[in-house]
C-alpha positions as CSV (number, residue, x, y, z in Angstrom):
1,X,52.5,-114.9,-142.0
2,X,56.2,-115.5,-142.0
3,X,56.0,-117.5,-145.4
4,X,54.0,-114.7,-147.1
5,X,56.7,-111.9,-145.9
6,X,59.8,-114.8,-146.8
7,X,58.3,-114.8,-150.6
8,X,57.3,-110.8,-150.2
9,X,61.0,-110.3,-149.6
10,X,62.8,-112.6,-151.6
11,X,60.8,-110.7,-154.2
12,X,62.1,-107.7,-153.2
13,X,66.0,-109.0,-153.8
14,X,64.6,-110.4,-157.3
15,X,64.2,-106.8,-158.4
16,X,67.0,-105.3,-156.7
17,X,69.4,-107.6,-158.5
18,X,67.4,-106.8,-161.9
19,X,67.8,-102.9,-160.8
20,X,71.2,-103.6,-160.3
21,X,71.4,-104.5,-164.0
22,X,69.7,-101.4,-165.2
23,X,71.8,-99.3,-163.4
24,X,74.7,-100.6,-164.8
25,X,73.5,-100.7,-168.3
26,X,72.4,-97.1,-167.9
27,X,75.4,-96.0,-166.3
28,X,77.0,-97.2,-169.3
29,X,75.2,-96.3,-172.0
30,X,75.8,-92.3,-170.4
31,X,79.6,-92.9,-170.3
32,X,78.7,-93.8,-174.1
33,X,76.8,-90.9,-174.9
34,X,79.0,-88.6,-173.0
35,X,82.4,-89.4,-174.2
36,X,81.8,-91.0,-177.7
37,X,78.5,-88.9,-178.8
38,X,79.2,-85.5,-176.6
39,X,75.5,-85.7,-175.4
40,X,75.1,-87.2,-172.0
41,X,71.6,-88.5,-170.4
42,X,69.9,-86.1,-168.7
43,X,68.1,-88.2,-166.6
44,X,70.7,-91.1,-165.5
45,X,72.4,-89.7,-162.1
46,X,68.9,-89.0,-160.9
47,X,67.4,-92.0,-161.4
48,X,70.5,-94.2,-160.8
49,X,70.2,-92.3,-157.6
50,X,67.2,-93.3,-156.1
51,X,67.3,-96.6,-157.2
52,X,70.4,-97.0,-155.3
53,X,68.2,-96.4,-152.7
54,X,65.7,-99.4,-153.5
55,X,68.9,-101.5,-153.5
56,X,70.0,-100.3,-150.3
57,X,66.9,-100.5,-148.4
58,X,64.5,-102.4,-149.8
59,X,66.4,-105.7,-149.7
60,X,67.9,-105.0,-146.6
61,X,65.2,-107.9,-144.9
62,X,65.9,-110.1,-147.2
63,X,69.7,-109.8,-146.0
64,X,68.7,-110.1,-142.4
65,X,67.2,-112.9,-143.4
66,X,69.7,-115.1,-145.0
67,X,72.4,-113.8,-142.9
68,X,74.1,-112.8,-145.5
69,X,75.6,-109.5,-144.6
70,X,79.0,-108.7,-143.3
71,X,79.3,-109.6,-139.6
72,X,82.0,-110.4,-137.2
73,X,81.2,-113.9,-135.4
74,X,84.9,-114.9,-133.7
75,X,82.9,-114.2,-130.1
76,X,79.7,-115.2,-131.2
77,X,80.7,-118.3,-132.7
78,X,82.7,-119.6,-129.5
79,X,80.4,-118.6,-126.5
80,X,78.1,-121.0,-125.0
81,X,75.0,-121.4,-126.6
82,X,73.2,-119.5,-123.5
83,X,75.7,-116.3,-124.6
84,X,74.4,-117.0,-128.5
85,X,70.9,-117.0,-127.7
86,X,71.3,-113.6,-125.5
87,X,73.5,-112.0,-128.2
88,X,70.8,-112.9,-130.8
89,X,68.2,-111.3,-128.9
90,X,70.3,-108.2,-128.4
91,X,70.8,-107.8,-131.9
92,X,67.4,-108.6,-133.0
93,X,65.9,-106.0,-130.3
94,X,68.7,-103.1,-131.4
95,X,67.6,-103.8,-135.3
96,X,64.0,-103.2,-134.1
97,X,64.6,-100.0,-132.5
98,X,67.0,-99.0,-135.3
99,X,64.8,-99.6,-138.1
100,X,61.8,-98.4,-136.0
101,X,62.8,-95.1,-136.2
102,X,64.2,-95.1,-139.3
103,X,60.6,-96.3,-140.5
104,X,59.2,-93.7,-138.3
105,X,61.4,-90.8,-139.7
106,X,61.1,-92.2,-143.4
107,X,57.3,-92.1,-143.0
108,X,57.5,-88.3,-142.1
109,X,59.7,-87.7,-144.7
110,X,57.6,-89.4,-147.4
111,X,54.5,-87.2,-146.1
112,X,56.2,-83.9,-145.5
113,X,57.1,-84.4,-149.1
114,X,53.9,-85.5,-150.5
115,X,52.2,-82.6,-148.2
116,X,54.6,-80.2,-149.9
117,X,54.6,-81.6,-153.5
118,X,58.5,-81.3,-153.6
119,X,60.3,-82.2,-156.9
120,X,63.9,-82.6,-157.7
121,X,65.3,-79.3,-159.1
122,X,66.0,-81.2,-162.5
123,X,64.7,-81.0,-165.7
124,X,63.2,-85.1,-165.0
125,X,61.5,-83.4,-161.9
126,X,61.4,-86.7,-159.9
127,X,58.7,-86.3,-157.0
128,X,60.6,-86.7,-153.8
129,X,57.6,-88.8,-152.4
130,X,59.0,-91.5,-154.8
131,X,62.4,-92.0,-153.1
132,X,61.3,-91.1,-149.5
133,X,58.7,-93.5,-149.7
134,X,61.0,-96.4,-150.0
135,X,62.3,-95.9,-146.4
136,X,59.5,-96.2,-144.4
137,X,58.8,-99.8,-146.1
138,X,62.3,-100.8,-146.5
139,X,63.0,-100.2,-142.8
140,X,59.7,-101.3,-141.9
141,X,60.5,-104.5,-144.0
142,X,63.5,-104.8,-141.8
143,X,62.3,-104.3,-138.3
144,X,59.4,-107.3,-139.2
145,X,62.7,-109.3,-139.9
146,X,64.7,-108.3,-136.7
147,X,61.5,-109.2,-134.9
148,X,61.4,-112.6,-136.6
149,X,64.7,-113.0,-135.6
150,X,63.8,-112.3,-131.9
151,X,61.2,-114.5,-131.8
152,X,63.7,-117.3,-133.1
153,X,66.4,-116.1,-130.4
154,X,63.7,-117.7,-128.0
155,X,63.0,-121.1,-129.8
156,X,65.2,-123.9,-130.6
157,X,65.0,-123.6,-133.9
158,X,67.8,-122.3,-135.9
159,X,66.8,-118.8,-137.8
160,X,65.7,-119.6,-141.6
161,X,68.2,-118.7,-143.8
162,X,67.0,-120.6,-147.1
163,X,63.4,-120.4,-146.7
């Protein structure tokens, strides 16, 4: 299971970085049209918008599970390994309860607005489902990976940051 979700999320940063690229190039192609032409996009803040939110969410796990978000590890790094292993655990049961609810609150969200058929008030009329619906599987992407990270606080191994 864990190699299937490793691939599903490392998939997940694959198109982040590639949305990452789009949003760029859009963002300056409407600084082009907007200050050379006079005639701006209407559609690029939107979308830029929500897929900020795909960037921010969706590869959150994968980021959790390299380790490669910004963390402070003076403490961490020179306790005894006993100390590690609880602080590991701590952190991994705090993510799960964090992103829990966020999963949770994302998922009512994504149906209030799909019970509701709410639309951005633009002329692109973006469905709200769309963006809404990233949270509940983003977070819920990242609880799985705090809860790997648990398990892995209770075994010898060292947590897979490559894999």
């Amino acid at each position: 299971m864990r190699q299937v979700f490793t691939r599903m999320v490392q998939g997940t940063r694959i198109v982040g970085q590639l949305v990452l690229v789009f949003i760029v190039v859009t963002i300056c192609y409407d600084a082009i049209q907007r200050y050379a032409f006079a005639a701006p996009t209407s559609w690029s803040l939107e979308v830029n918008t929500f897929l900020l939110i795909y960037v921010a969410v969706m590869v959150a796990a994968d980021v959790q599970r390299t380790d490669n978000h910004i963390r402070i590890t003076f403490f961490v790094e020179n306790a005894a390994p006993a100390l590690r292993r609880a602080a590991r655990a701590v952190v991994a049961m705090t993510g799960i309860a964090f992103a829990g609810i966020l999963t949770w609150r994302g998922a009512l969200m994504a149906e209030q607005a799909w019970d509701y058929g709410e639309r951005v008030s633009s002329s692109f009329g973006t469905p709200m489902v769309l963006p809404y619906a990233l949270l509940p599987l983003g977070f819920g992407t990242l609880a799985l990976q705090f809860l790997f990270d648990l398990i892995d606080a209770f075994r010898d191994d060292p947590p897979d940051q490559l894999g």
